[in-house]
C-alpha positions in Angstrom: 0.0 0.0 0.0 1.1 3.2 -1.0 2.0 6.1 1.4 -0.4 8.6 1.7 0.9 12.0 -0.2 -0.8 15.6 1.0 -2.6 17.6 -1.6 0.6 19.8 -1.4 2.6 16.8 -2.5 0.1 15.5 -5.0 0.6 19.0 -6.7 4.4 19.0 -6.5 4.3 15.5 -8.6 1.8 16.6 -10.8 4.1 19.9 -11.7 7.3 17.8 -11.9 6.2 15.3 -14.4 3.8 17.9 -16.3 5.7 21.4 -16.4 2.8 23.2 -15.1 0.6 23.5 -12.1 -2.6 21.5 -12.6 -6.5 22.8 -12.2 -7.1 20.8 -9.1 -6.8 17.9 -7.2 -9.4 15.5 -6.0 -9.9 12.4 -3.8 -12.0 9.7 -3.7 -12.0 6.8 -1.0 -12.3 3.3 -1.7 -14.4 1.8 0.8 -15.4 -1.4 3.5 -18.6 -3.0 2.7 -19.4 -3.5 5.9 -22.4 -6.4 5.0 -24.4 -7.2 1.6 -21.8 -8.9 -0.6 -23.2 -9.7 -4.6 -26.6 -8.5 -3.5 -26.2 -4.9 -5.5 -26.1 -6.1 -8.9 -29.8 -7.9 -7.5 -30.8 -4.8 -6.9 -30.6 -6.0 -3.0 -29.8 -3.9 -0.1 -26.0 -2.8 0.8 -24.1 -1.5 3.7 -20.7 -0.2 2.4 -18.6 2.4 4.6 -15.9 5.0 2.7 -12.7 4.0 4.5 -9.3 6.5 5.1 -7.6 5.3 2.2 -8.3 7.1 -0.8 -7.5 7.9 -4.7 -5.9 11.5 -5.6 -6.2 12.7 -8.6 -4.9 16.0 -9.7 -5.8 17.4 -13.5 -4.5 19.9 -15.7 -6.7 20.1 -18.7 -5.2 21.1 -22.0 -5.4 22.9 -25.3 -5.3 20.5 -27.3 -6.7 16.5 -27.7 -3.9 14.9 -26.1 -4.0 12.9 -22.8 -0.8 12.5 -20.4 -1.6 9.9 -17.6 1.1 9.2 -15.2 0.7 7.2 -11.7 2.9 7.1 -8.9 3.0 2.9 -8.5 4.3 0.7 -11.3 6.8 1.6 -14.1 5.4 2.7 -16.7 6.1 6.3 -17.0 3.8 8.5 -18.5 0.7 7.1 -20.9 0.0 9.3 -24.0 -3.5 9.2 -25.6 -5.0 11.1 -28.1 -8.2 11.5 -26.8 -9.8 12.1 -30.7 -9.3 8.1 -30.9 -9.9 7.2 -27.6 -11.7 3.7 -27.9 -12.2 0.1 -26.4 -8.6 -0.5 -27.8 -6.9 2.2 -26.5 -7.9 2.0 -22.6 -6.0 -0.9 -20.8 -4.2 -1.0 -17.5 -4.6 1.1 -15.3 -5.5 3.8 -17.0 -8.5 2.3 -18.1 -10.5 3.5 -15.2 -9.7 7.4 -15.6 -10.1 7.1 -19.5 -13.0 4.7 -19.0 -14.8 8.0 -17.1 -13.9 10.3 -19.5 -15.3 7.8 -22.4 -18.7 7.4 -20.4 -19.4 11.2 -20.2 -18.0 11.7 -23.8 -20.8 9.0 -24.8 -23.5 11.4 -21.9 -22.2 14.7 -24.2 -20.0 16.2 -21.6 -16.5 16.2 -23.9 -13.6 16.9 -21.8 -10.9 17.7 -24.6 -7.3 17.1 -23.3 -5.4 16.6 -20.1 -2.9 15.4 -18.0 -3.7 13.4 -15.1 -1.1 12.2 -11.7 -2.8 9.3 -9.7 -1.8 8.4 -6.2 -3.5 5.9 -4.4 -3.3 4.4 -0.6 -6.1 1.6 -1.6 -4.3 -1.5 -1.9 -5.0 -2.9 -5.5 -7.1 -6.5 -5.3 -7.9 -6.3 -1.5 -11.6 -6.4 -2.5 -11.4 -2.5 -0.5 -12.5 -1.2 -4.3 -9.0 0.5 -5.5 -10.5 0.9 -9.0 -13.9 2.9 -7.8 -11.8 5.6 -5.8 -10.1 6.0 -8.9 -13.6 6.3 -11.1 -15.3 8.3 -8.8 -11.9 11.0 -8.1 -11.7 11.5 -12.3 -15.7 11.4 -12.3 -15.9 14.5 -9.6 -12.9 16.3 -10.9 -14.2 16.1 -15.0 -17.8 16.6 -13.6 -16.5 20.2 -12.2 -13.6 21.2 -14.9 -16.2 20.7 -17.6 -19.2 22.0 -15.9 -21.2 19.3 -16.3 -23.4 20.0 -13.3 -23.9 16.1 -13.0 -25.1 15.3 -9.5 -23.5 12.4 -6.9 -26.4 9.9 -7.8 -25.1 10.6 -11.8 -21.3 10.4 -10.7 -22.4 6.8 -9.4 -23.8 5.3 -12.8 -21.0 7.3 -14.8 -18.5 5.1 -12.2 -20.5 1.8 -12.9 -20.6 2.5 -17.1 -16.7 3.0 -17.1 -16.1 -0.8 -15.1 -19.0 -2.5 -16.7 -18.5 -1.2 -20.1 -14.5 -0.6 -20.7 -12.9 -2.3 -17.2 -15.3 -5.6 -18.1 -16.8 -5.9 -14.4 -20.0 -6.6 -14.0 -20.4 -4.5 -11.0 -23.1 -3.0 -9.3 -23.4 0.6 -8.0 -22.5 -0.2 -4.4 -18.7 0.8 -4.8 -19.2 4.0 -6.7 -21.9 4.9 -4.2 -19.9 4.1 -1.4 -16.7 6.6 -2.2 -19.2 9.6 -3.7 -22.2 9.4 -0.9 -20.3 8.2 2.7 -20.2 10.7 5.1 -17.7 10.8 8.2 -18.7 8.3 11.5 -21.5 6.5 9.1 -22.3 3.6 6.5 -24.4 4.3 3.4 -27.7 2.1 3.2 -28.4 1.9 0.0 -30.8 0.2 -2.0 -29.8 -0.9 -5.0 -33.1 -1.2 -6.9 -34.3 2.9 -5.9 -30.8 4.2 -5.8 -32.2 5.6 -2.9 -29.5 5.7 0.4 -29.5 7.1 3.9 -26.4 7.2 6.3 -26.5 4.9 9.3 -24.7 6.1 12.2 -21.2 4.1 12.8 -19.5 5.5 15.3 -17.0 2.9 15.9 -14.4 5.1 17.9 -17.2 6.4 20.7 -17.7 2.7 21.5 -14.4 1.1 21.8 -14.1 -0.5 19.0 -12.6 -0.6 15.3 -12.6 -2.2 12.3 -9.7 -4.4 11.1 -8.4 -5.2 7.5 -6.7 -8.1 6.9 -5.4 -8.2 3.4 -4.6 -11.5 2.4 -2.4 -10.3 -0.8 -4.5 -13.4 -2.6 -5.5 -10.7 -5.8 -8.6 -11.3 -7.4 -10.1 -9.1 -10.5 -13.5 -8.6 -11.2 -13.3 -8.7 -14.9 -12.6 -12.7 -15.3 -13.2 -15.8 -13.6 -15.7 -16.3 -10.2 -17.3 -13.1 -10.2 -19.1 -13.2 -13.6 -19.9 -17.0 -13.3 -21.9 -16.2 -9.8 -23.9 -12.9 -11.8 -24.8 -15.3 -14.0 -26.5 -18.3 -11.9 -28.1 -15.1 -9.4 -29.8 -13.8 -13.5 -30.6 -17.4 -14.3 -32.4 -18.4 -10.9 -34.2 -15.5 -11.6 -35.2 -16.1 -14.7 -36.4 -19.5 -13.5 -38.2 -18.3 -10.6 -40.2 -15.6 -12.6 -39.0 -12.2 -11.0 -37.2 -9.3 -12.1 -34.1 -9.5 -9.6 -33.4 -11.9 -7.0 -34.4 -8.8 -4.8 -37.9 -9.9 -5.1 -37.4 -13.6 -3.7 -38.1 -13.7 0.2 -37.1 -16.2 2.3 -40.7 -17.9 2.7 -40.1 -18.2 -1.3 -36.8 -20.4 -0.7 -38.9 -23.8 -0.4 -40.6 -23.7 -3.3 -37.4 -22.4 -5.3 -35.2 -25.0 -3.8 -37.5 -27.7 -6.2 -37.2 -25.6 -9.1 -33.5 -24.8 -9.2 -30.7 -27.3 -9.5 -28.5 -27.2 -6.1 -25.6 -24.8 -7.4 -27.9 -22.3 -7.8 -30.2 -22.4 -5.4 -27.3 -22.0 -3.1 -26.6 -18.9 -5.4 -29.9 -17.6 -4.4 -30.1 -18.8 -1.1 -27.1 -16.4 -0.4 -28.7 -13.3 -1.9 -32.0 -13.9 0.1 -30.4 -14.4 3.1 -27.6 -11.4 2.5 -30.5 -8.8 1.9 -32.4 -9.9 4.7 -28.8 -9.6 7.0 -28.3 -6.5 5.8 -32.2 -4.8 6.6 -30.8 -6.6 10.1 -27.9 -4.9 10.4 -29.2 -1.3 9.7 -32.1 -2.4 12.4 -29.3 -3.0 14.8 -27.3 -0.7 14.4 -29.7 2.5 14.8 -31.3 0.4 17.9 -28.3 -0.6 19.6 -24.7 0.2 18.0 -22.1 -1.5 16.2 -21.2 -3.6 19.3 -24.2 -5.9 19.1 -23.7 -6.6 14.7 -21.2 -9.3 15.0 -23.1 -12.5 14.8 -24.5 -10.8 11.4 -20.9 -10.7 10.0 -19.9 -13.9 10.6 -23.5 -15.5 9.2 -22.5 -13.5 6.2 -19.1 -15.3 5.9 -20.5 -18.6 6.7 -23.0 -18.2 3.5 -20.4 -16.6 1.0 -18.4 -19.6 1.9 -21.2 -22.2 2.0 -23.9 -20.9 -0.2 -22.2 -18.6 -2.6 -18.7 -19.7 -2.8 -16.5 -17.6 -3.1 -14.1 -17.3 0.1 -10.9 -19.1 0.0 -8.7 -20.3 2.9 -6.8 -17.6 3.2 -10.0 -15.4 4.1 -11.4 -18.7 6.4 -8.3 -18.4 8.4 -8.5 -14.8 8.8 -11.9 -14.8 10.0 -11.4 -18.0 12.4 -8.6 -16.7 13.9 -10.1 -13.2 14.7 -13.3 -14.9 16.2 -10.9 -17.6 18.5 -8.9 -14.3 19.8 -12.0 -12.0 20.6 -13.6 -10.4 17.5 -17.1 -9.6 17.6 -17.9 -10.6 14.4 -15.9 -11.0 10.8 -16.2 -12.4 7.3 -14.7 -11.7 4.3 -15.7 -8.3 2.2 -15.6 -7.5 -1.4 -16.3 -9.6 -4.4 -14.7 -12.5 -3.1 -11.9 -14.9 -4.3 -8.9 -13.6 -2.3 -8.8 -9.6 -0.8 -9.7 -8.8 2.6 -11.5 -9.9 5.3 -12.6 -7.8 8.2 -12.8 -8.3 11.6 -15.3 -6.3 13.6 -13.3 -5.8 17.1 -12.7 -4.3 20.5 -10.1 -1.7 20.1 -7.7 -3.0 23.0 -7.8 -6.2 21.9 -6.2 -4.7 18.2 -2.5 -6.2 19.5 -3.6 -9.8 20.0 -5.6 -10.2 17.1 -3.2 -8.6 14.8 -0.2 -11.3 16.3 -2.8 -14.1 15.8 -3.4 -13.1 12.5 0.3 -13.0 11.3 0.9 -16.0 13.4 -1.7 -18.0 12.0 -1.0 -17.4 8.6 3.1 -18.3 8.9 2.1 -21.1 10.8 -0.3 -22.2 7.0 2.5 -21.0 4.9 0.7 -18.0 3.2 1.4 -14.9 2.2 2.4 -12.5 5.1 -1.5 -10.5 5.1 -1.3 -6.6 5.4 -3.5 -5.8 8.8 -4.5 -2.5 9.6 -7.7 -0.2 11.2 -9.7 2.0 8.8 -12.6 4.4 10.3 -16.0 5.5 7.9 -14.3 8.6 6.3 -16.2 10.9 4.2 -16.7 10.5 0.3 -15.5 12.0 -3.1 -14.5 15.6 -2.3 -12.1 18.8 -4.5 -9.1 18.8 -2.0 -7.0 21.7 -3.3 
């Protein structure tokens, strides 16, 4: 994970690599989801939080239809685009998910001309903390003010979801865009996928002793191939079979009869999403009643059904969440899209030490990876920072 840079620094890059001071900068966080995991694209509930780790952009736009990318991880120097050609073909790598913006709102009318662009980002790539929608929704507010477009956050969001669905190759929901553009400080966005209607939820993990740990379990996982798509695709086809419009619309008293129309893979598939949505509705219930401290059993009853029903933990994540449980968490599972990233572990804040050194114990003692472990706190959403 990178190390976080000031906007003051940010700028100083930027002017290094470009000759000139740039228009702005602009941050977006990537984000926690906290419970609801594969139920946005089932137009389901979620309960993401933005996280302190965050995407800065700064932008300089240009004169003329050339596009200078540069980005302060990897290699590869600075990318070159001319932005009158700018296609499918010419978007790959990283850079696809700041061109992959300015495509979307070229294709919504809102043309953007030429720029240069200097990324720095303290979201750990393929942790499943949603790296590559801090970076979609950091160009998406920057462009949405350098060219006027007067787009509002709920717009921002679907312009975040065209650019990884439609040039990245995801087939994401909105529930990570929404997270980085709508969190506000000490809360979680409810959101419901199907109304794009959201509320915050208090979270106020700090006044009751407790934090949220990461473990990143450096297993990378990328949304544009393998698991993720397969599992979109049995949630559309069991309902297709069971006659609704999203798996949103299946309630748990419809599980019986569904579990004789489906073959067992999928059922399982939608078993998860029923359950999910319902643990989620739970979760907000809670957490307005009673606080954080009493949502842990929720967690880990999510991780038991991504494992069980859905499929898509792996034992890295297992052994994360087992360990935190055996040395005190209050609840954990594994967040993001699933296949390797993070898990997080819902926990007293003295207790941080131990289950950190149980952790990294546990996973030398299995011969993985050494994990990265560390806190994050809900931190406030998109935002111009200089």
């Amino acid at each position: 994970m990178s190390e976080s840079l000031s906007p003051e620094q940010i700028v100083e890059a930027f002017t290094a690599a470009f000759g000139q001071a740039p228009d702005g900068v602009w941050s977006a966080p990537g984000r926690v989801n906290l419970i609801g995991e594969h139920t946005d694209y089932n137009e389901g509930f979620v309960l993401p939080f933005a996280i302190d780790r965050t995407a800065g952009v700064a932008i300089g736009l240009r004169q003329d239809s050339t596009a200078r990318l540069l980005s302060s991880y990897g290699d590869q120097g600075v990318v070159t685009v001319d932005m009158d050609s700018l296609s499918h073909d010419t978007m790959s790598g990283w850079t696809a998910y700041p061109l992959g913006v300015v495509w979307v709102l070229g294709q919504m009318g809102v043309s953007v001309g030429g720029f240069d662009l200097f990324l720095h980002s303290t979201v750990p790539s393929g942790a499943g903390l949603s790296s590559s929608a801090a970076i979609e929704c950091a160009v998406a507010s920057a462009f949405n003010e350098l060219a006027a477009a007067g787009l509002s956050s709920k717009e921002l969001v679907l312009v975040g979801q065209r650019a990884e669905n439609e040039v990245v190759g995801a087939p994401t929901g909105i529930l990570d865009q929404s997270a980085s553009l709508l969190s506000t400080q000490g809360h979680a966005v409810f959101l419901d996928c199907r109304t794009q209607t959201s509320r915050p939820v208090p979270l106020d993990l700090a006044a009751d002793g407790l934090l949220v740990l990461v473990v990143d379990t450096k297993v990378t996982h990328a949304h544009a191939t393998g698991g993720y798509a397969a599992r979109r695709a049995s949630c559309e086809l069991g309902a297709q079979v069971l006659g609704v419009a999203a798996l949103r619309d299946v309630t748990a008293a419809d599980l019986g009869e569904a579990a004789g129309l489906l073959d067992p893979e999928t059922f399982r598939r939608v078993r998860h999403i029923v359950t999910e949505n319902q643990r989620v509705l739970d979760t907000v219930a809670v957490l307005d009643d009673a606080g954080p401290g009493a949502i842990g059993a929720l967690l880990t009853a999510s991780h038991a059904s991504m494992r069980d029903d859905f499929e898509i933990s792996c034992p890295e994540l297992d052994l994360a969440v087992d360990t935190a449980l055996a040395h005190g968490a209050l609840g954990a599972r594994m967040t993001g899209g699933g296949f390797g990233g993070s898990a997080i572990a819902l926990i007293r804040a003295a207790s941080e030490a131990a289950v950190r050194t149980a952790v990294l114990a546990a996973f030398a003692d299995a011969g993985f990876t050494t994990p990265d472990i560390f806190a994050v706190s809900p931190a406030p959403g998109a935002r111009r920072l200089q």
